[in-house]
VOPAGU-2260 file (C-alpha; in pm, 1 decimal, decimal comma):
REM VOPAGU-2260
SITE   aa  ch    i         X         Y         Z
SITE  UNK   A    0       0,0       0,0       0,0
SITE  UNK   A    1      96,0     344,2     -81,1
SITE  UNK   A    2     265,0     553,0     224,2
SITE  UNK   A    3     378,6     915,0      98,1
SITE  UNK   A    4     181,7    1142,9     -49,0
SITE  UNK   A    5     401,2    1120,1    -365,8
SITE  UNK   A    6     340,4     774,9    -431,3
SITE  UNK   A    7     212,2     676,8    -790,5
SITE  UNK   A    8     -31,0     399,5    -926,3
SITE  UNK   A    9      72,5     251,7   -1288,8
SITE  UNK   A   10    -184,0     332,9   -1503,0
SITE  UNK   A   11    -306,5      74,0   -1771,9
SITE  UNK   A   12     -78,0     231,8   -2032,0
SITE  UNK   A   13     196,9     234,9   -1774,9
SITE  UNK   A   14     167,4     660,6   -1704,8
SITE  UNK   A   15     207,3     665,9   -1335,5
SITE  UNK   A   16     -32,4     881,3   -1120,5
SITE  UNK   A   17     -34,5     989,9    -808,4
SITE  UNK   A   18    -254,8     797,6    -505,0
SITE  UNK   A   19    -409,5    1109,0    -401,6
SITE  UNK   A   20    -430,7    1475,4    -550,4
SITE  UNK   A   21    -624,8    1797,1    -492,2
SITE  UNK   A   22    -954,3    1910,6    -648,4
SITE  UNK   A   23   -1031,9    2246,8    -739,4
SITE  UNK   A   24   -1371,7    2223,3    -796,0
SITE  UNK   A   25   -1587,2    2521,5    -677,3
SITE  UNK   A   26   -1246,2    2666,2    -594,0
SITE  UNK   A   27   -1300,7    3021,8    -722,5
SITE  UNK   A   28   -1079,8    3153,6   -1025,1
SITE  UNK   A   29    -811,6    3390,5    -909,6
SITE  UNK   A   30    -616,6    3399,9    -552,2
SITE  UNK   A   31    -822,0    3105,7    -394,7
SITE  UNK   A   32    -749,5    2889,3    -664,2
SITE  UNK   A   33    -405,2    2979,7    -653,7
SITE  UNK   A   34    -331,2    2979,5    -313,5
SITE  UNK   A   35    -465,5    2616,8    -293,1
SITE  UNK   A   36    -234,7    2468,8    -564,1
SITE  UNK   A   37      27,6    2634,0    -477,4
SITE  UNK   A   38      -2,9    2516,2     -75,8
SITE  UNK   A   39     -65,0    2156,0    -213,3
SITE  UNK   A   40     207,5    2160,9    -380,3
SITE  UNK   A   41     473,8    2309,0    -132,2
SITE  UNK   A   42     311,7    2047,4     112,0
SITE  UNK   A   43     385,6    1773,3    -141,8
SITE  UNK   A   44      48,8    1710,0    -327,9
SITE  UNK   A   45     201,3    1600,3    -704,7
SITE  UNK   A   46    -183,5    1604,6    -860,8
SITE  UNK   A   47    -418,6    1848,6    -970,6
SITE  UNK   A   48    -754,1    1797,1   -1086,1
SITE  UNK   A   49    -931,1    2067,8   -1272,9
SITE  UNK   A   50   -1197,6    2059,7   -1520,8
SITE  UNK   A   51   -1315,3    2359,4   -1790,9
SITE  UNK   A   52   -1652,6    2335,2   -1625,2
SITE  UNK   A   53   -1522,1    2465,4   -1295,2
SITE  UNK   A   54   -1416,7    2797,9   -1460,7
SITE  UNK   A   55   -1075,7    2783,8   -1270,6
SITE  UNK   A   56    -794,3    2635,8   -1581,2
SITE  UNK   A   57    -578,2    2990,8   -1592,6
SITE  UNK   A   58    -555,8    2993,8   -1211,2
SITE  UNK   A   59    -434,2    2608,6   -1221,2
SITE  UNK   A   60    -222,3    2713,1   -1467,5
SITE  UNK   A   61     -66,8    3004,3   -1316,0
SITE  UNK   A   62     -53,5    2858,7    -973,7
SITE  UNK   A   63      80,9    2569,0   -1100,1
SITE  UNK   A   64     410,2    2755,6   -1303,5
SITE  UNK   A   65     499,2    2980,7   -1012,3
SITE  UNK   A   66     477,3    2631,9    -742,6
SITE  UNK   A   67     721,7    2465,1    -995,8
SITE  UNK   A   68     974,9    2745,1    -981,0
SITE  UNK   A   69     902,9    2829,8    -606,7
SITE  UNK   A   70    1006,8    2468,0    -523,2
SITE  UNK   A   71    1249,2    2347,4    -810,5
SITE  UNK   A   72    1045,9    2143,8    -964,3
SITE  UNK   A   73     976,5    2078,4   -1334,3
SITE  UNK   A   74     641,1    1993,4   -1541,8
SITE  UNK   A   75     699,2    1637,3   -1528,3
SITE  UNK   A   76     675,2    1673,3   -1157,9
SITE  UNK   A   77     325,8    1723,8   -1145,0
SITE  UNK   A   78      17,8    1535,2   -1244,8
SITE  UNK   A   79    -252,4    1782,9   -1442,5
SITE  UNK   A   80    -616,6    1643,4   -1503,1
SITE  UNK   A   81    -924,2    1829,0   -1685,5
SITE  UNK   A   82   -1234,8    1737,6   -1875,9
SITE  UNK   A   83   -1433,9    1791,2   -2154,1
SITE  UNK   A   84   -1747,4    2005,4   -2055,2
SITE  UNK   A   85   -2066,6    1822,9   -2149,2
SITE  UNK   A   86   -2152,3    2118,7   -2424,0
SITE  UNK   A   87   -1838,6    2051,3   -2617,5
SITE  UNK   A   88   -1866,4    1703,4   -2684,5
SITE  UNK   A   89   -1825,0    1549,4   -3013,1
SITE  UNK   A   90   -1560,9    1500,0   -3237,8
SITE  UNK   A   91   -1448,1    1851,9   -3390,7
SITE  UNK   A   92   -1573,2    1997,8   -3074,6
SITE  UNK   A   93   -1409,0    1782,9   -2840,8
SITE  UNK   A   94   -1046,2    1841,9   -3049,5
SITE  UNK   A   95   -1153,7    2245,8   -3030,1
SITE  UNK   A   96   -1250,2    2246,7   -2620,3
SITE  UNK   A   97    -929,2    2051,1   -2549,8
SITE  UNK   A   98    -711,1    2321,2   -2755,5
SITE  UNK   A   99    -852,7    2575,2   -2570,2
SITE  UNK   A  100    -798,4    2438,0   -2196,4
SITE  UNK   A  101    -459,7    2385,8   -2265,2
SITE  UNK   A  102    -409,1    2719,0   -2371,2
SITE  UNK   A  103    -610,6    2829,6   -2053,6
SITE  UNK   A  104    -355,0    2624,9   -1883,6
SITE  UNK   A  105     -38,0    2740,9   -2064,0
SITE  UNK   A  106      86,6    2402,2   -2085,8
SITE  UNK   A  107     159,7    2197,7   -2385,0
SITE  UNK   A  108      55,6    1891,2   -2267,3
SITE  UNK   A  109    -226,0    1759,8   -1949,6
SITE  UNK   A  110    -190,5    1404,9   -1807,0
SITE  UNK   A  111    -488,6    1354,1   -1800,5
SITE  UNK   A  112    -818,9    1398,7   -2006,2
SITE  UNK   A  113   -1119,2    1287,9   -1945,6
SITE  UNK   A  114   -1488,9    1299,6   -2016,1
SITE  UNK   A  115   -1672,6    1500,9   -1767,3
SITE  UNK   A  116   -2008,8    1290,9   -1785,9
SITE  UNK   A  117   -2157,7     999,2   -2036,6
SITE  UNK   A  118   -2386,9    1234,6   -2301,2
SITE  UNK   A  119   -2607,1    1014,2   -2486,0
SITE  UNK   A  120   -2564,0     994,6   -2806,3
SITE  UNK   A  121   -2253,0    1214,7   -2811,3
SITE  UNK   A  122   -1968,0    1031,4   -2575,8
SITE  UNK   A  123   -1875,1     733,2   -2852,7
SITE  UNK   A  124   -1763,9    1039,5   -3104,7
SITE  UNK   A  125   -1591,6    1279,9   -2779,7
SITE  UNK   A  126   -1382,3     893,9   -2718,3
SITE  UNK   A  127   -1263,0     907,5   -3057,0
SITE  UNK   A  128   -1116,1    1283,4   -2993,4
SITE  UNK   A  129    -992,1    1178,3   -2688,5
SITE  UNK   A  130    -805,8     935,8   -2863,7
SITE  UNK   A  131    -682,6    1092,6   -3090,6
SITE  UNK   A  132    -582,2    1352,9   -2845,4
SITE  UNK   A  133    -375,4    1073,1   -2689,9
SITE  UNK   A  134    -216,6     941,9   -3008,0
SITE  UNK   A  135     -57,2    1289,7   -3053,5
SITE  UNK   A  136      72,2    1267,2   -2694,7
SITE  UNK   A  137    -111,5    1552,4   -2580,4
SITE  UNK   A  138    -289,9    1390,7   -2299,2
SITE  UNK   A  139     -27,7    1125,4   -2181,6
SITE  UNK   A  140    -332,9     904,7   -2025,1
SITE  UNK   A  141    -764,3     960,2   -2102,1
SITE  UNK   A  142   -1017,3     864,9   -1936,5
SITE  UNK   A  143   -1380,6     900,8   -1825,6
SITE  UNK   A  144   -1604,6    1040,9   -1568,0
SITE  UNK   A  145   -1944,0     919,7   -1411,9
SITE  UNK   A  146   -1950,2     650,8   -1649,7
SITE  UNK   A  147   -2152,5     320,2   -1507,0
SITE  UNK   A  148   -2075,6     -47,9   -1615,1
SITE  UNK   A  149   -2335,4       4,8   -1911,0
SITE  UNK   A  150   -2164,0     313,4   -2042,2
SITE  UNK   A  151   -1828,9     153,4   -2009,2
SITE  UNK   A  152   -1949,1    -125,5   -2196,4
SITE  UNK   A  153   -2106,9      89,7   -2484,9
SITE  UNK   A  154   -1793,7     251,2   -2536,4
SITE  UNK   A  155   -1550,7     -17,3   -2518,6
SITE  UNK   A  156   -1733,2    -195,5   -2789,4
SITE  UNK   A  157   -1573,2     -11,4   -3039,7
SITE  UNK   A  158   -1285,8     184,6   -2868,0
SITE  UNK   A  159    -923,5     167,8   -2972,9
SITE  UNK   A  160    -822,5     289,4   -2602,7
SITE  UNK   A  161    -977,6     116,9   -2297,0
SITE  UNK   A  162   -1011,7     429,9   -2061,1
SITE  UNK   A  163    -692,7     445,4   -1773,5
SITE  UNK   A  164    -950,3     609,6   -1555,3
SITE  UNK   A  165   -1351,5     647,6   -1434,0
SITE  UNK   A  166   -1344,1     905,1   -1210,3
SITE  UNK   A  167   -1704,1     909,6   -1036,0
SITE  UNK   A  168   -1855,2     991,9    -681,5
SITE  UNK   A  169   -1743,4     734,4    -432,5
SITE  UNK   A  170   -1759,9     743,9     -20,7
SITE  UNK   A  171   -1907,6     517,9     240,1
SITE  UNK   A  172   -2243,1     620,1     148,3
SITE  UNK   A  173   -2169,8     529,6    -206,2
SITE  UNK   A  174   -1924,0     241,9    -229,8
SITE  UNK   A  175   -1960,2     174,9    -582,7
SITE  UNK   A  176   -1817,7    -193,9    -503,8
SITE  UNK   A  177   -1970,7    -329,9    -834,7
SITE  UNK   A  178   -1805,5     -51,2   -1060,9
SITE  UNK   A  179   -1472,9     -85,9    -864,9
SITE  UNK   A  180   -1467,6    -522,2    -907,1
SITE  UNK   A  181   -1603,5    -426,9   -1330,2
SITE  UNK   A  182   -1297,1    -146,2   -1365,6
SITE  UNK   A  183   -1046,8    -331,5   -1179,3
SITE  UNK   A  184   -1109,9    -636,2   -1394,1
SITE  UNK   A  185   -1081,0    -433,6   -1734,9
SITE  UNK   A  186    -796,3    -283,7   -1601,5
SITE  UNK   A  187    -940,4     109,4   -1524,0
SITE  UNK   A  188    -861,6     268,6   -1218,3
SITE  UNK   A  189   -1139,2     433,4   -1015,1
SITE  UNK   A  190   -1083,9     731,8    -876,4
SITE  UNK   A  191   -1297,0     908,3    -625,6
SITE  UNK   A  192   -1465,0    1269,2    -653,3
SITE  UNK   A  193   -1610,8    1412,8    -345,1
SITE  UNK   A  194   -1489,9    1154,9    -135,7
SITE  UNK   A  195   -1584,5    1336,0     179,9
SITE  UNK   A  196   -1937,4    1338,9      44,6
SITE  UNK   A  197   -1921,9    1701,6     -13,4
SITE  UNK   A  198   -1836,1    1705,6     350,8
SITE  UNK   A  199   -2167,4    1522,0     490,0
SITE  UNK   A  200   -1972,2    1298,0     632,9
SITE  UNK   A  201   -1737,2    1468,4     861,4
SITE  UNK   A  202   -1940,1    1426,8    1129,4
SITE  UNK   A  203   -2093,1    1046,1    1053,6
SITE  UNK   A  204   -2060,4     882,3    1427,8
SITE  UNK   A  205   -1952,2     537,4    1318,4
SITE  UNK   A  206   -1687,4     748,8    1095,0
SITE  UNK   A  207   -1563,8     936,9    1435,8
SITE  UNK   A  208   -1546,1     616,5    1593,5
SITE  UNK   A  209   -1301,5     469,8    1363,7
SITE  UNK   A  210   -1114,7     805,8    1364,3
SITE  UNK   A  211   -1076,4     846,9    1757,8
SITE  UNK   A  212    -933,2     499,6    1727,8
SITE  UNK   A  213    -651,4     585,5    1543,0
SITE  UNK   A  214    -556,3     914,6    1656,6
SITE  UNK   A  215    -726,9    1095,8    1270,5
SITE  UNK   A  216   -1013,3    1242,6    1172,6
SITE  UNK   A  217   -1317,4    1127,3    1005,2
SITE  UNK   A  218   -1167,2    1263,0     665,6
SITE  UNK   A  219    -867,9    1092,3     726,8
SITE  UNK   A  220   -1053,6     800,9     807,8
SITE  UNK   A  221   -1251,6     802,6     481,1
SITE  UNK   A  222    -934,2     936,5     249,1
SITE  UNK   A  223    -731,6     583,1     393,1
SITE  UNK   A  224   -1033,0     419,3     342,1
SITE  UNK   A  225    -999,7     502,2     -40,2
SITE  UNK   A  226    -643,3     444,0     -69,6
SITE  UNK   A  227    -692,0      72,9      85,5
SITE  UNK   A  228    -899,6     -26,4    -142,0
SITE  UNK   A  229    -710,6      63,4    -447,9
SITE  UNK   A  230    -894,5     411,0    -517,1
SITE  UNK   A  231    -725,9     717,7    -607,1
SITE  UNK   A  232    -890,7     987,9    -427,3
SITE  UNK   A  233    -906,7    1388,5    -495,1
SITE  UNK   A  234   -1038,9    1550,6    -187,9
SITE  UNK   A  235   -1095,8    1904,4    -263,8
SITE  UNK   A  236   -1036,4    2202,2     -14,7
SITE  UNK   A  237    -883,1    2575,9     -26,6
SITE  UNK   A  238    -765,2    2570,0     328,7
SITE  UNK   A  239    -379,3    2515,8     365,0
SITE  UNK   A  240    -445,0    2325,5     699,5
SITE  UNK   A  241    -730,9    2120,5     555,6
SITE  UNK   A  242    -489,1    2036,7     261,8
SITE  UNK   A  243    -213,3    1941,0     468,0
SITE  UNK   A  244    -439,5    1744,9     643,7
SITE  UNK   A  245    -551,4    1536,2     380,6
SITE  UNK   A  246    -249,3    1445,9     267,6
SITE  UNK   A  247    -148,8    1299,5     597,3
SITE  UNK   A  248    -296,0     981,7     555,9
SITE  UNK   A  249      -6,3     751,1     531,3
SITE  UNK   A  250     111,7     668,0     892,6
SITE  UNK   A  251    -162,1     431,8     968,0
SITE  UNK   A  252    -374,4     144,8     829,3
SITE  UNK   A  253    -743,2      34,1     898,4
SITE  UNK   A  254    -764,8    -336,2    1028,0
SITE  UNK   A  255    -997,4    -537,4     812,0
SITE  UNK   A  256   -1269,7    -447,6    1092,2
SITE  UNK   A  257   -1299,9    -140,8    1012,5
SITE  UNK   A  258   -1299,2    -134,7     631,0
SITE  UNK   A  259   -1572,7    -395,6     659,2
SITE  UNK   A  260   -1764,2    -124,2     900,8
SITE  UNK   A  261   -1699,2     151,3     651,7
SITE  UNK   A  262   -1840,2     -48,4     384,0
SITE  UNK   A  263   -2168,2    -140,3     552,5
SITE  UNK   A  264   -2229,1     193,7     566,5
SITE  UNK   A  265   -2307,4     222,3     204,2
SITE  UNK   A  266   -2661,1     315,5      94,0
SITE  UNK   A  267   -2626,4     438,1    -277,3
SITE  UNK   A  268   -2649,3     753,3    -188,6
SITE  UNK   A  269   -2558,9    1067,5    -408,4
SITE  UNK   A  270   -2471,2    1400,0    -317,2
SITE  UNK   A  271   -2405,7    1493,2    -656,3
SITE  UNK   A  272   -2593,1    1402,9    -997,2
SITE  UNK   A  273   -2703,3    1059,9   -1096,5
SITE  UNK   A  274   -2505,4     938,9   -1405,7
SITE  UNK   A  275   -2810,5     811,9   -1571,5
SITE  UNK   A  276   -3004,7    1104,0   -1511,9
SITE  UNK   A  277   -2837,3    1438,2   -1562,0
SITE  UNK   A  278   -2988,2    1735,0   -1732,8
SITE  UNK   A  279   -2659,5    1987,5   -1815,7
């Protein structure tokens, strides 16, 4: 098991990623942004996960070049991931929206692209972009996002590149144990978005329990949780503590009683959209 923050999973194409990363999501363009990538990375975070949706690509960008000079580091040091918004996908479309986040970016390259959510009718021909995106080694690794076994399926049916990633909503309200046993066996690795449950589970009592045991907090808890079962994770936060926090998750383990506890607490719930019912 992964124990520094630093530590990288192989993906399927061999690209190695970071266990656990930062997400800017809702992080607002401009100093906040900025101030959080730039304190992940001086505490050691080596991922960032962005998206065009979340309005926040320059700030990445920027906060990104001035953390690699502050700490002597170079690009290759660092782990960049956005997505395809859902209103740019298709084929020419796709190829345009990608051009235009890394410009927003200022980088000539991202290591990671994915699809920000399965559109009917329209993810097939975005895949084919992507791929094509990733035979020009602009996007060293692609990948998808919210996709369920079915749309998985659909697309790897006549896909040249099996996805390196699904990154969907996964905590211990929504396990997602099917999806995780379906990706590991095709070789995808899961990765989890909100995985404090957009912080409704902070204060879960059986979650506190397991925390007080070991000395962590519940997020801590929930982040190991993650890690132990082979899921990256990018909690998101713009507080330096909370960050640093986060990222200390790699001096202790949960016994097999207590992942077995944390998983019992799943109820398919969502905080965030449902996959197969999305309307944006």
């Amino acid at each position: 098991m992964p124990n520094y923050l630093q530590d990288t999973v192989a993906l399927n194409n061999g690209v190695k990623m970071p266990w656990l990363g930062l997400g800017v999501y809702l992080a607002k363009e401009g100093d906040e942004v900025e101030r959080a990538v730039q304190a992940a990375i001086r505490h050691g975070y080596r991922s960032i996960d962005t998206a065009a949706a979340y309005r926040n690509e320059e700030g990445v960008g920027r906060a990104v070049a001035q953390a690699l000079k502050d700490n002597g580091l170079s690009r290759e040091d660092v782990f960049i991931t956005t997505k395809v918004w859902n209103a740019d996908q298709g084929y020419e479309s796709t190829l345009a929206a990608f051009e235009e986040s890394l410009s927003r970016l200022n980088m000539d390259y991202v290591d990671l692209y994915l699809i920000h959510w399965p559109v009917k009718g329209k993810y097939k021909d975005t895949w084919r972009a992507l791929e094509k995106i990733y035979r020009e080694g602009k996007a060293r690794a692609i990948g998808v996002s919210n996709f369920q076994i079915h749309h998985l399926e659909d697309l790897l049916q006549n896909s040249e590149v099996v996805p390196a990633v699904n990154q969907v909503e996964l905590h211990p309200e929504l396990t997602q144990k099917e999806l995780l046993q379906y990706c590991n066996d095709k070789e995808i690795r899961l990765e989890a978005w909100s995985p404090l449950g957009q912080g409704n589970l902070l204060n879960h009592e059986v979650l506190k329990g397991i925390a007080d045991k070991h000395g962590k907090s519940a997020a801590q808890v929930i982040l190991r949780w993650d890690l132990q079962n082979g899921v990256i994770t990018i909690p998101k936060s713009v507080h330096e503590e909370r960050i640093v926090q986060n990222g200390n998750v790699f001096d202790f383990e949960l016994d097999a009683e207590d992942m077995r506890t944390i998983d019992n607490l799943n109820r398919n719930r969502r905080f965030g959209s449902d996959p197969d019912n999305f309307n944006f």
